[in-house]
Phi, psi and omega in degrees: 000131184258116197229145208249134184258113177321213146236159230289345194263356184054064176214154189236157166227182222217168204254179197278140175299126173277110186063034196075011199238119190296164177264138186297154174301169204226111156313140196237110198287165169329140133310154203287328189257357158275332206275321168304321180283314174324296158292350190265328162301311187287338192275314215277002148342266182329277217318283215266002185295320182256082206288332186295292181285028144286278187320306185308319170282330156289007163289305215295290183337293170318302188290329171308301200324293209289357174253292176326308190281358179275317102013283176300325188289308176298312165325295161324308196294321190257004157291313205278327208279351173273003178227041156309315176273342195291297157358294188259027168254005188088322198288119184283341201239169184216114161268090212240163173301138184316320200264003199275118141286322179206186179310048217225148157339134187179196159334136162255130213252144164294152176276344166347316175324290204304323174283341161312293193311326174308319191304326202293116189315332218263029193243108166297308185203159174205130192236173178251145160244149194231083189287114169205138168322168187167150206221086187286095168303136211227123172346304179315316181101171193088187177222161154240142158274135180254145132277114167307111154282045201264103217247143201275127157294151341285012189272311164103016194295134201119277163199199342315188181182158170063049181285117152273310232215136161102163149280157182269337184303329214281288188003291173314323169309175197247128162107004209283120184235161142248133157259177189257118184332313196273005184244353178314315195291292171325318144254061177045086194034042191292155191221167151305095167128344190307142185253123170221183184266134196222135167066356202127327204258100177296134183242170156228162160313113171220021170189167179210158179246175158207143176093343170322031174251081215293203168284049186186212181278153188291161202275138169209124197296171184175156161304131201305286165359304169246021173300304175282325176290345177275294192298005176065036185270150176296123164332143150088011175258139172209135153352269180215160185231150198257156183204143218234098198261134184321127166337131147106320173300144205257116189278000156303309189292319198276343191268357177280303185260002140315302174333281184334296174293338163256075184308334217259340195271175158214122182254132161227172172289171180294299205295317191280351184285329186286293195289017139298309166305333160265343159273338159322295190303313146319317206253310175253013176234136196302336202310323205287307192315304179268006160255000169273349148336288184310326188270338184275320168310309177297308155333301170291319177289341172276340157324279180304325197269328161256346150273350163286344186280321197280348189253316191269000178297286165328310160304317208278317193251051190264000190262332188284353146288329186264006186265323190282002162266327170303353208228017179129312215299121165311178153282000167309284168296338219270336197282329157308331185276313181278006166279290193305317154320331185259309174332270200297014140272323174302304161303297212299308155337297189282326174294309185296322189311310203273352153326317206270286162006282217285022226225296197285336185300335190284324205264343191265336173285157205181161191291325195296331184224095184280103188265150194200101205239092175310147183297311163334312149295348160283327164308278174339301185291343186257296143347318166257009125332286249243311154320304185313273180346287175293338171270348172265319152317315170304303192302334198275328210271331220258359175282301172256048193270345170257039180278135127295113172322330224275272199348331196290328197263006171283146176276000000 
């Protein structure tokens, strides 16, 4: 028996009478956007009559987002906090050892650079910075490690920034430090005027910052002087020289004819300076790895928790598929009910996880852990949901595609 589907008025329509005898009526097929509203009634019917499995699967959803997007913040956040000083020192162009990827102790350059760079027409200012390690002696005994700042006075260009407590000028005493505010307990209470041993060396406290914490020990500022007398570095050495290019002036052309003048150096711009500095961080640190594990991970297990649900939903309801094939329905159509279905799993989902996201970011943040969540990924996280959804709704699809209508009349 063959049953045939009407148009949306339950009226057929019908052709002018032959010889007075009416013409059988002329089946009218569905239009394509009622078999879409038609079906799309009929999925989220189904969806919500079994509200238990409804839940579970929008746990998988929920649980993809808030780990995955949780993954990304720490990611982002420690990403952001290694490319702190280049971001906050002012500098449009960076002058560095030749071998240099990021910020970090190392190789040393003559300072001559600073007086090339000065020369230079289209260059507002150019100063040296002095990157060095430290071993902070603790009242107590032991030690905690600092990254050494030393910055040339009175301008300070480099840092210190996110200044709580002190002037960035007390720096010009001799021995004058910022430490970082959220590491004070750590380093056996330190205050303002406190004196501890840094390297051998007595400094005192006379400021403190916050959130200063690259992928290591927190950052503590100090004067270019004395920066080189703690760490013993040689007269005429320097880190790196930060340069500061005139309004209007193109910091490409100048980081260009630095290039020229310093073969032996490697001069970039701040943005080719980052984007070294994030490829380092991806290719040679553990950082890219474990957390894009962890976030592929969150993915795959919300995967697996909503196409294993959307498949036995489909097995639970297989006579209510087949009755809708028997009344007309296509494989077509039934892919349409289970699209609309992976949709409102997918939104409904993406809405409570980022909620939930924006709920742990809050209680997980700290100067040690700067969570940092671009808008673009929460789009992105709701997009590749909604992607998850439909391809697990596809696998659910491939179960009826060979259903026989008939099953509605089997016992």
């Amino acid at each position: 028996m063959s049953l045939t589907i009407l148009s949306s008025d339950k009226t057929a329509t019908t052709d002018p009478p032959i010889n007075g005898t009416p013409a059988p009526a002329r089946p009218v097929e569905l239009k394509p956007a009622l078999s879409w509203r038609a079906m799309a009634n009929v999925g989220i019917s189904m969806l919500f009559h079994d509200r238990l499995k409804l839940l579970g699967t929008l746990l998988g959803v929920i649980f993809a987002v808030v780990l995955s997007n949780q993954q990304g913040a720490i990611f982002f956040g420690l990403l952001s906090r290694n490319l702190l000083l280049q971001r906050n020192s002012g500098a449009d162009v960076w002058i560095t050892p030749a071998a240099t990827e990021w910020t970090a102790p190392g190789e040393l350059i003559p300072d001559s650079t600073v007086y090339q760079a000065k020369a230079m027409r289209d260059v507002e200012w150019a100063s040296p910075i002095l990157v060095g390690a430290g071993n902070l002696k603790l009242p107590s005994g032991g030690t905690e490690a600092v990254q050494i700042i030393g910055v040339e006075m009175p301008d300070a260009h480099g840092g210190p920034w996110n200044v709580v407590a002190g002037r960035v000028q007390d720096l010009a005493q001799p021995d004058a430090f910022f430490f970082e505010d959220s590491d004070r307990e750590k380093f056996g209470g330190l205050n303002l005027g406190s004196v501890r041993e840094l390297n051998e060396h007595q400094v005192q406290a006379v400021g403190f910052t916050w959130g200063l914490i690259p992928f290591g020990p927190s950052y503590a500022f100090t004067s270019f002087d004395t920066a080189r007398e703690i760490n013993h570095v040689d007269n005429h050495r320097v880190s790196f020289v930060l340069v500061k290019v005139r309004p209007g002036a193109d910091p490409a052309a100048v980081a260009a004819e630095l290039q020229r003048r310093l073969p032996n150096q490697k001069v970039m711009t701040q943005a080719q300076f980052e984007a070294t500095t994030r490829s380092y961080l991806l290719t040679r640190t553990p950082l890219g790895m474990t957390f894009g594990t962890g976030a592929a991970f969150a993915f795959l297990v919300g995967f697996v928790i909503v196409a294993l649900t959307m498949f036995s939903s489909v097995v639970d309801h297989i006579r209510q598929f087949g009755t809708l094939k028997a009344i007309g329905a296509r494989t077509r159509d039934l892919a349409k009910l289970l699209a609309v279905q992976a949709l409102a799993i997918a939104l409904i989902g993406s809405i409570i996880g980022e909620g939930l996201v924006g709920l742990v970011l809050r209680r997980m943040r700290s100067p040690e852990m700067g969570l940092l969540l671009p808008s673009w990924m929460l789009l992105a996280t709701i997009g590749g949901m909604i992607l998850l959804c439909l391809f697990a709704s596809s696998l659910a699809l491939l179960r009826l595609r060979r259903l026989e209508p008939g099953i509605v009349f089997r016992e």
